[in-house]
C-alpha positions in Angstrom: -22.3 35.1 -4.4 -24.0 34.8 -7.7 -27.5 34.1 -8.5 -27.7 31.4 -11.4 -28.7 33.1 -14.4 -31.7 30.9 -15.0 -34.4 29.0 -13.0 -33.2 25.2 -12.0 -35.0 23.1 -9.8 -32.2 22.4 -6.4 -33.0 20.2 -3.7 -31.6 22.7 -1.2 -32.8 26.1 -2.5 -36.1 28.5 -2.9 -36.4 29.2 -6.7 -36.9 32.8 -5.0 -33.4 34.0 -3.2 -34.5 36.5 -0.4 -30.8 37.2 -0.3 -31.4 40.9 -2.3 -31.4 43.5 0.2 -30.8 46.1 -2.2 -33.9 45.6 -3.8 -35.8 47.6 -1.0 -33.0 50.6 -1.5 -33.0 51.0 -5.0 -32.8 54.8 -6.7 -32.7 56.3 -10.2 -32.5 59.7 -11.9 -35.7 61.4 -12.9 -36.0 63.9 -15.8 -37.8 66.3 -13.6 -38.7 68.9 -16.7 -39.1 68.7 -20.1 -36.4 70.9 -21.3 -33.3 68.6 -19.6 -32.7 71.5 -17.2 -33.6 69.5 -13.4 -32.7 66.4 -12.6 -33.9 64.1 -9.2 -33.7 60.9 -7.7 -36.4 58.8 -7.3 -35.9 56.4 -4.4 -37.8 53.0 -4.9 -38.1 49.1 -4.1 -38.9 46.3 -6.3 -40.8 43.3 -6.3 -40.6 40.4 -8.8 -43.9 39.1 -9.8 -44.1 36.0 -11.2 -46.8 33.3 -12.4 -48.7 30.4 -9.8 -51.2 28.8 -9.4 -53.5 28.9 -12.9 -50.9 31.4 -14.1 -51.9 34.1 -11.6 -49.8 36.8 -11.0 -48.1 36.3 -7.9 -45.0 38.4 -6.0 -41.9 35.9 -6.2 -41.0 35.6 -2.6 -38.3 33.3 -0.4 -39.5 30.7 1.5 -40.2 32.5 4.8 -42.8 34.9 2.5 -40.3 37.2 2.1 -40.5 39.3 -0.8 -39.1 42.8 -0.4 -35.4 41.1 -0.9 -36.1 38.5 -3.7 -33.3 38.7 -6.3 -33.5 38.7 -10.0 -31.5 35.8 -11.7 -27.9 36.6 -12.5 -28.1 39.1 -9.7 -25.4 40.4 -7.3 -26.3 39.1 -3.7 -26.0 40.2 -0.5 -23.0 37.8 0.2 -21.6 39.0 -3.1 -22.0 42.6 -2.2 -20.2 42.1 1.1 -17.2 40.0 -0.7 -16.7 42.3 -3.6 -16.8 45.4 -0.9 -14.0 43.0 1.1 -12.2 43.0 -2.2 -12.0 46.4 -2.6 -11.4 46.8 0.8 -8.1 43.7 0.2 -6.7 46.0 -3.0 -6.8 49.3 -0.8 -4.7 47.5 1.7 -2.6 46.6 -0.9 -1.8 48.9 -3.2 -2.6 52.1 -1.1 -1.0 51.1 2.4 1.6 48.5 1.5 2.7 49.2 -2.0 1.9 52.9 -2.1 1.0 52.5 -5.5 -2.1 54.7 -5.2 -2.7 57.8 -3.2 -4.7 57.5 0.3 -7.3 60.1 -1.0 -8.4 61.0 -4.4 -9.4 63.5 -5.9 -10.2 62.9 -9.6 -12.0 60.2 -10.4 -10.3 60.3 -13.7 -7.0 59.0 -12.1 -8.7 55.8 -11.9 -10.8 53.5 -14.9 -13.2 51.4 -14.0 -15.0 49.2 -16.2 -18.2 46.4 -16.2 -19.1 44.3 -18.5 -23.2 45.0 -19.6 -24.1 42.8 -17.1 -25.4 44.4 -14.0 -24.1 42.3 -11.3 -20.6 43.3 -12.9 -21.6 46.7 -12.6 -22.5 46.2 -8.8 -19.3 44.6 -8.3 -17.5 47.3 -9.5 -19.3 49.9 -7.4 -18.7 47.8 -4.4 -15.4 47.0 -5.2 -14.7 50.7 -5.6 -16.5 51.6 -2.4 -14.2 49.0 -0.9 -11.0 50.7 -2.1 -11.9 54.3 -1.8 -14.5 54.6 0.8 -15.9 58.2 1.3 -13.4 59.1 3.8 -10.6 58.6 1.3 -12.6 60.7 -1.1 -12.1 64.7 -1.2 -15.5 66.8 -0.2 -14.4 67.9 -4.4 -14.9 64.3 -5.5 -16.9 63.7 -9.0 -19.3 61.2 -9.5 -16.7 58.1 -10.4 -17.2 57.0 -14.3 -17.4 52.9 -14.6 -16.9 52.4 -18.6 -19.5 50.1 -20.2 -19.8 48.3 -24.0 -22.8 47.2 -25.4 -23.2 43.4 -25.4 -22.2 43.3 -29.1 -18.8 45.3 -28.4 -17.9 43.7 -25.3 -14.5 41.9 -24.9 -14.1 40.8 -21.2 -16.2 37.8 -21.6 -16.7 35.1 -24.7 -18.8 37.0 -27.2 -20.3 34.2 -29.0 -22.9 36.5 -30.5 -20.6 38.6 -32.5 -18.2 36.0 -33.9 -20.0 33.1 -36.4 -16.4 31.1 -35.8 -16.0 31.7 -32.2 -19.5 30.4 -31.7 -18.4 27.7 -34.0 -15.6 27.0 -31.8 -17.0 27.4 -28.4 -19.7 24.7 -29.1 -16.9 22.5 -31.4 -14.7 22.6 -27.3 -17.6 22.2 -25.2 -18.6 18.9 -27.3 -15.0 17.5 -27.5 -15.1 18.2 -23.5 -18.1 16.5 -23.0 -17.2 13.4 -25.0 -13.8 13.1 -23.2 -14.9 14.1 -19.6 -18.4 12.1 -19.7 -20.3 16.0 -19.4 -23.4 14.7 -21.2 -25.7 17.5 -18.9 -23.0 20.4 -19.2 -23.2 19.6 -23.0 -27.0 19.9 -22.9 -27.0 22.9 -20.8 -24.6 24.5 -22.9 -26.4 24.0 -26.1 -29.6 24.4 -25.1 -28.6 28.1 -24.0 -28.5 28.7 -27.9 
C-alpha cells in the first residue's frame, strides 16, 4: 500500500497515516572523522511536524495520537512492506524452487541487478522485495552489501519523465485532455494539470 503523494481531504481517512512503523527504526551512516577513514550508524526515529492551530508547529499524528509511525506522503507502508516482502518471497518460490533459474544461496551480490526509480518507496520496495527473495539464510556469511542502481530524476526511464522531454509533456497533457473529454474525467483532468 501506497501513501497518496499529496494531502486530499477523504471521508474515511486521517490526513496522518499511523501505518509507518519504520519510521521509529530508521538508521543512516555517519562520517565519524574528518579524514573519511570511520564510518557508523546512527540509529534514529522520525517525526513529521506539521502546522495547526494559528500555524503552530504541531507533530503530525494518526487519529488515535499516534505519532512515532506517521508516514510521509508517497511513502511505503506497512501493508506495502509486508506485500512487496510476499513478493519477493512469490519470485523465490518461483524462480529458485520451481524453475531453478536462480541459485538457493548467493554469494555475489553482483550476480543479481537491482534497480529503483529516485523515489524512495521504490527503493523500499526493492529492499523488501530482495529480502523476500533472498532472505539472510539464503545469503553466504561472505555476502556484500547488495547494490540497488539509482538515476537521478532527470535520467530516469522507468516512469513518464515529463520533466525532461518538452514533447512528451506536450503529449502527456495533449492524452490526458482527449481522455477527459471522451471519458467525462473533468477532476482527473484538473488534478493532472494542476500537478504542473
Amino acid at each position: 500500500m501506497l501513501l497518496p503523494v499529496c494531502k486530499r481531504k477523504h471521508p474515511y481517512a486521517s490526513p496522518d497515516w499511523p501505518y509507518c512503523n519504520a519510521a521509529r527504526q530508521l538508521s543512516n551512516v555517519i562520517m565519524s572523522k574528518t579524514d573519511w577513514s570511520s564510518w557508523n550508524e546512527l540509529q534514529w526515529r522520525r517525526r513529521l511536524e506539521t502546522f495547526g492551530d494559528n500555524d503552530a508547529s504541531v507533530l503530525a499524528s494518526g487519529p488515535a495520537g499516534e505519532v512515532d509511525s506517521v508516514c510521509n506522503l508517497g511513502e511505503l507502508t506497512d501493508k506495502g512492506r509486508e506485500t512487496t516482502l510476499a513478493l519477493g518471497e512469490r519470485l523465490r518460490h518461483l524462480y529458485v524452487e520451481q524453475l531453478k533459474y536462480m541459485p538457493k544461496i548467493i554469494s555475489d551480490s553482483d550476480m543479481i541487478y537491482l534497480r529503483a526509480t529516485p523515489m524512495p518507496r521504490a527503493l523500499e520496495s526493492v529492499q523488501q522485495s530482495f529480502w523476500g527473495m533472498y532472505p539472510l539464510s539464503a545469503r553466504t556469511a561472505a555476502f556484500p552489501p547488495p547494490t540497488i542502481i539509482t538515476r537521478t530524476f532527470q535520467d530516469e526511464t522507468l516512469f513518464p519523465n515529463e520533466a525532461s522531454c518538452r514533447r512528451f509533456s506536450q503529449l502527456s497533457k495533449a492524452f490526458a485532455q482527449r481522455t477527459a473529454d471522451r471519458c467525462g474525467l473533468h477532476f482527473f483532468l484538473y488534478l493532472f494539470l494542476k500537478a504542473d
